[in-house]
C-alpha positions in Angstrom: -265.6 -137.1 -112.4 -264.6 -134.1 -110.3 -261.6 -132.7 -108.1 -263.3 -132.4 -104.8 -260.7 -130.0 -101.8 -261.8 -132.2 -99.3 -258.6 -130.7 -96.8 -261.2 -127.6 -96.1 -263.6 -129.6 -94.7 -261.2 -131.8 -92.4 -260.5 -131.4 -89.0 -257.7 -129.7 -88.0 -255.8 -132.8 -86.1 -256.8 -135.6 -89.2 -253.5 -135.6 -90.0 -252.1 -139.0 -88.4 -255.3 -138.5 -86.3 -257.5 -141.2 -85.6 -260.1 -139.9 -87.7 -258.0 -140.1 -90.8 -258.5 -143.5 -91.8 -262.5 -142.9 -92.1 -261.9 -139.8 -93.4 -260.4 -140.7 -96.6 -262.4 -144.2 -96.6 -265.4 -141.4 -97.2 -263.8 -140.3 -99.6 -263.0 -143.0 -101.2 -266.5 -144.2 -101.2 -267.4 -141.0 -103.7 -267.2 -142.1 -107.0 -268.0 -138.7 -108.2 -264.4 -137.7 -107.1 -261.3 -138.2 -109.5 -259.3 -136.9 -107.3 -258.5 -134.5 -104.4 -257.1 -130.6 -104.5 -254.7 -131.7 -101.4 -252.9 -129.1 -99.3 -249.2 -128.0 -98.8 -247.9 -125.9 -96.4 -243.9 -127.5 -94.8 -245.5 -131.2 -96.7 -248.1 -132.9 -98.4 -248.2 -135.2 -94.9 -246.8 -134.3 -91.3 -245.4 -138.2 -91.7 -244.3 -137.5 -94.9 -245.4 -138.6 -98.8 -245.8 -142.0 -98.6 -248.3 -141.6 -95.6 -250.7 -139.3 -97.8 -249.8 -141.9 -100.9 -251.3 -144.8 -98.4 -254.6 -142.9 -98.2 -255.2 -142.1 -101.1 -257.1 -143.8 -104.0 -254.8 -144.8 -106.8 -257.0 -144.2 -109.4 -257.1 -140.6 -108.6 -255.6 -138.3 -110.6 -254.8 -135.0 -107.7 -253.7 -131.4 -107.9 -251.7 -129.8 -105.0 -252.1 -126.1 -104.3 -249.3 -124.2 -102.1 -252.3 -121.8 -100.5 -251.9 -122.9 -97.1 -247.8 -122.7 -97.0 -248.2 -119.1 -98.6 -250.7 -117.5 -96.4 -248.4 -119.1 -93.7 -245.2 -117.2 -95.3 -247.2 -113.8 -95.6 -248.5 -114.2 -92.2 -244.5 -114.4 -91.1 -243.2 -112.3 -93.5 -245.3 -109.4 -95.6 -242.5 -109.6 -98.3 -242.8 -113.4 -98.9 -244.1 -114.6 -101.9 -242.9 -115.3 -105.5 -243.9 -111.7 -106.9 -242.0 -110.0 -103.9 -239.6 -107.3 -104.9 -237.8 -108.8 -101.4 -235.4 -111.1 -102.8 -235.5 -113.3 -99.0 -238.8 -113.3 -99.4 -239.3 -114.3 -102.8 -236.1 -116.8 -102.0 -238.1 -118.3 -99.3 -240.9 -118.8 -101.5 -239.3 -120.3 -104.1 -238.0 -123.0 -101.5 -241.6 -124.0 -100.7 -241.9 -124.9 -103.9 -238.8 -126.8 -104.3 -240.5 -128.7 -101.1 -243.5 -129.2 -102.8 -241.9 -130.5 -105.9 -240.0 -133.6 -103.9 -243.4 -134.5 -102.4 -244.8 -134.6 -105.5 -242.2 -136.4 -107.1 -242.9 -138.8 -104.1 -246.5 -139.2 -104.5 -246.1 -139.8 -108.5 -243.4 -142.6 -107.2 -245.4 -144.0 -105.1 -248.2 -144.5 -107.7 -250.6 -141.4 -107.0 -250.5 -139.4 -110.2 -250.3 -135.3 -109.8 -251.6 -133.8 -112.3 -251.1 -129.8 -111.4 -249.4 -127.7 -108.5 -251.4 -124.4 -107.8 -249.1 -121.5 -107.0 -249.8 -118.1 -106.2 -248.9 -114.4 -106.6 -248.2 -113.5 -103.2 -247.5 -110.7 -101.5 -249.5 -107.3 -101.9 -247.6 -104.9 -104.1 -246.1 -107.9 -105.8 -244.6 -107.2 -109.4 -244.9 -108.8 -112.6 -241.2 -108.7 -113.5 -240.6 -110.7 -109.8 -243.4 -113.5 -110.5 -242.0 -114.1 -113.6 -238.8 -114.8 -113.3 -240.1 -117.2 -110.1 -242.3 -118.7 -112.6 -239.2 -119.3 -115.1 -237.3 -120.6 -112.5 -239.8 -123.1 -111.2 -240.9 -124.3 -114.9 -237.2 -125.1 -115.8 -237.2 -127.8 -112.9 -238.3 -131.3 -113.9 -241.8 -131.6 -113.7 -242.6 -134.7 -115.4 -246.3 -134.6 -116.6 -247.4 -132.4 -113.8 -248.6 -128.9 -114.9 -247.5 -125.5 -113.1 -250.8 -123.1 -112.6 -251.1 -120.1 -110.8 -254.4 -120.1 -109.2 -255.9 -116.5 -108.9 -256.7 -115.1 -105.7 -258.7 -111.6 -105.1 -256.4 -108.9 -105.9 -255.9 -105.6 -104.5 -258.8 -103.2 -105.7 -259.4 -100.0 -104.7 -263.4 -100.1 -104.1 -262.8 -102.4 -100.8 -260.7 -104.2 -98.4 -259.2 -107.2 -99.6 -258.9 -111.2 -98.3 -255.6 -111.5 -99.7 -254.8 -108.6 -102.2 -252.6 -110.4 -104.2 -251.9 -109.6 -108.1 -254.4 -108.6 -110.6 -255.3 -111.1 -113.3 -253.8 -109.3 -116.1 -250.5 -109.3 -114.2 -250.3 -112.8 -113.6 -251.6 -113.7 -117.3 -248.2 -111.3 -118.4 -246.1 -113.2 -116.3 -247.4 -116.6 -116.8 -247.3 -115.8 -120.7 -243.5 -114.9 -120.3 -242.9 -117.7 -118.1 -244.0 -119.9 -121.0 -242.4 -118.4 -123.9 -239.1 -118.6 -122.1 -239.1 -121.9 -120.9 -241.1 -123.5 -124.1 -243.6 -124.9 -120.9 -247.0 -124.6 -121.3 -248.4 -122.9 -117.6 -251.3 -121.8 -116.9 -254.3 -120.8 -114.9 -256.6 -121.7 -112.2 -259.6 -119.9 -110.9 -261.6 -120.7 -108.0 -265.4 -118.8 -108.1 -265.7 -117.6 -105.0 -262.3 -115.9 -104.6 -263.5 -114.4 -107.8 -266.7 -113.2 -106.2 -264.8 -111.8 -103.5 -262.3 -109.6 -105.6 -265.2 -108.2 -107.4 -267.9 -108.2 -104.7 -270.6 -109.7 -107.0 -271.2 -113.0 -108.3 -270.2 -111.9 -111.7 -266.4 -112.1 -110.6 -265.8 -115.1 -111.8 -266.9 -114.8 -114.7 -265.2 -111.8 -115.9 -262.2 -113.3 -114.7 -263.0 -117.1 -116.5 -263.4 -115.0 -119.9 -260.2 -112.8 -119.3 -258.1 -116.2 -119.5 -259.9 -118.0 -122.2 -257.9 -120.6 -123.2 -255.1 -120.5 -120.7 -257.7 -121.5 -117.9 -256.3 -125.1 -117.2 -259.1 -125.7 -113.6 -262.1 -124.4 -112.0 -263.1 -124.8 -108.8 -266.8 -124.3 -107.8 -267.0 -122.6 -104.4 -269.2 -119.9 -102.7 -268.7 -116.7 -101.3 -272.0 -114.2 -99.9 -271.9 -110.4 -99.0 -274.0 -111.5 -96.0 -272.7 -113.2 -92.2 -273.4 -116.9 -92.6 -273.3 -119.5 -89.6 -269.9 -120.2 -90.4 -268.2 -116.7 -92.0 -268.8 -113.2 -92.2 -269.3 -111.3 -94.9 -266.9 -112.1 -97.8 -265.0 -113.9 -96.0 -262.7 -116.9 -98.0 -264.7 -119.7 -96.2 -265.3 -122.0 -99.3 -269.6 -121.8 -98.7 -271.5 -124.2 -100.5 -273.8 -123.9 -103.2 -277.2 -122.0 -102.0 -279.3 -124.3 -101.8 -277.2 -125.2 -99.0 -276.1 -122.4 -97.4 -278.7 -120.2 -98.6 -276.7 -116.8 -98.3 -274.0 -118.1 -100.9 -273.8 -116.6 -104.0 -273.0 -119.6 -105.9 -276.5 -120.5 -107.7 -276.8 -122.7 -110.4 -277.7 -120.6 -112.7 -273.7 -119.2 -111.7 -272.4 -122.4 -111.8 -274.0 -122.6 -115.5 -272.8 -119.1 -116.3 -269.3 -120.4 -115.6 -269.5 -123.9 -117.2 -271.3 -122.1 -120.5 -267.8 -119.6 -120.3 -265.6 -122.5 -120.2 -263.2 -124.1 -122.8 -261.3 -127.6 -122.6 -260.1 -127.8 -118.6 -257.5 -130.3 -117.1 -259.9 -130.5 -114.2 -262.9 -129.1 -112.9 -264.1 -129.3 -108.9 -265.2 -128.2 -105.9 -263.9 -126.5 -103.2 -266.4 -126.6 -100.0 -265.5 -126.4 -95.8 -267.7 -127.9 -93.3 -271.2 -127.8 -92.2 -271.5 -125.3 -89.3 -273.1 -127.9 -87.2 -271.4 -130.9 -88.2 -270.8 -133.3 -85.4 -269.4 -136.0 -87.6 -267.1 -136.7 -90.7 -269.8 -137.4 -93.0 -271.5 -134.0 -91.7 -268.1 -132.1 -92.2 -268.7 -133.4 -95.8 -272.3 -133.2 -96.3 -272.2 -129.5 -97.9 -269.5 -130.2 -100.3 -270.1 -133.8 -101.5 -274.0 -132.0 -102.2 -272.4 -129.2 -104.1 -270.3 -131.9 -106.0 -273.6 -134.1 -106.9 -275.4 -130.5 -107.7 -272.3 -129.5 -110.1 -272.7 -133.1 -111.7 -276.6 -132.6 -112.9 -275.7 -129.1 -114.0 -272.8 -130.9 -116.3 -274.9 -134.2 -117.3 -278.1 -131.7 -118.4 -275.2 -129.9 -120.7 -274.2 -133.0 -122.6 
């Protein structure tokens, strides 16, 4: 069973919406999905923690990432972020995440386990010192079982404009290794493949970057990227495409999605990461391309065994 990032598929008013109550009935219909990558930017849930816990299935087992609350910071403020040498910023950053941690103390109350937070090394020109002592900070709070990743995002390279030009890898593995050996808590890493792509402009991006970590790689999300203008993005753009053989431009293949699950080690969760058909005129249609990819990424994984 998979993590499936349903959130970048949803409409943007689901949320309390009337739609939200079918929405996550859908989901809940997959039993392909053990659990959902579920977004936090000011909460988990405009109605707060126990709303979200309502929806959700309690078998699942769900990671929350903080990518929506820090583009939002950086968008505010270019000197947010946990690696910024600005200590407001990287104050203001840190509070996000003492946010997230009550609503995920809340959803792990309320019966919904949490299994990992995704954080990031926001902003550009970020440092390694900075990000680690966020890191050490944030581990030494009470976590319970959930871990504390930092999920990669494409870095600041000099051969092309970025997304988000956040850290390098090896600058985020120094800090997270730091992190670790000061507090005595294991973190880790997350990668997400078509963030990867993006970074490197090539489909072997993930890769590298899935090798580079080896066994401090804790999640992989499956998602697409393509050097091309789809109906939905332009080129490289972080728009979450499907595999190809639903959004034909995408680099994501299977023969890449078996690349990366041939490069893998032990993972705490592996899923995928998908928005919404271009056309889509319904919920199910918003999740037609992911819930696809998921079922695709499922054979590739049973023909392994």
């Amino acid at each position: 069973m998979y993590l499936y990032a349903a959130y970048n598929a949803a409409p943007k008013d689901l949320a309390g919406g009337p739609d939200e109550q079918e929405w996550y009935s859908l989901l809940r219909a997959e039993p392909l999905i053990r659990g959902l990558e579920l977004s936090f930017n000011a909460a988990v849930h405009p109605s707060g923690p126990e709303a979200l816990a309502a929806l959700l299935d309690p078998r699942w087992e769900n990671v929350v990432t903080t990518i929506p609350g820090t583009i939002a910071g950086v968008a505010r403020d270019s000197g947010y972020g946990l690696a910024s040498a600005s200590e407001p910023g990287r104050a203001a950053a840190l509070d996000h995440v003492r946010a997230l941690r009550r609503d995920v103390a809340a959803l792990v109350s309320a019966g919904r386990p949490v299994i990992a937070v995704e954080l990031h090394s926001a902003p550009t020109g970020g440092s390694v010192e900075r990000l680690t002592e966020s890191l050490t900070e944030i581990a030494s709070w009470d976590w319970g079982s959930t871990a504390v990743l930092v999920e990669h995002a494409d870095a600041l390279v000099p051969e092309h404009p970025p997304v988000k030009g956040w850290m390098r890898l090896e600058g985020e593995i120094a800090a997270v290794s730091a992190a670790s050996a000061a507090t005595g808590r294991r973190l880790g890493h997350t990668v997400n493949w078509g963030r990867s792509a993006i970074e490197s402009a090539s489909a072997s991006g993930a890769l590298d970057h899935i090798r580079a970590l080896g066994a401090s790689l804790r999640g992989l999300m499956i998602s697409g990227a393509s050097p091309l203008a789809t109906a939905r993005s332009t080129p490289w753009e972080d728009s979450h495409l499907a595999l190809d053989t639903f959004e034909p431009e995408s680099l994501l293949t299977a023969d890449a999605v078996r690349a990366a699950l041939d490069a893998v080690g032990e993972l705490d969760y592996l899923g995928v990461k998908v928005g919404r058909a271009a056309d889509a005129t319904t919920l199910a249609g918003r999740l037609a391309p992911g819930l696809g990819t998921l079922h695709a990424l499922d054979e590739l994984v049973r023909a392994r065994a």
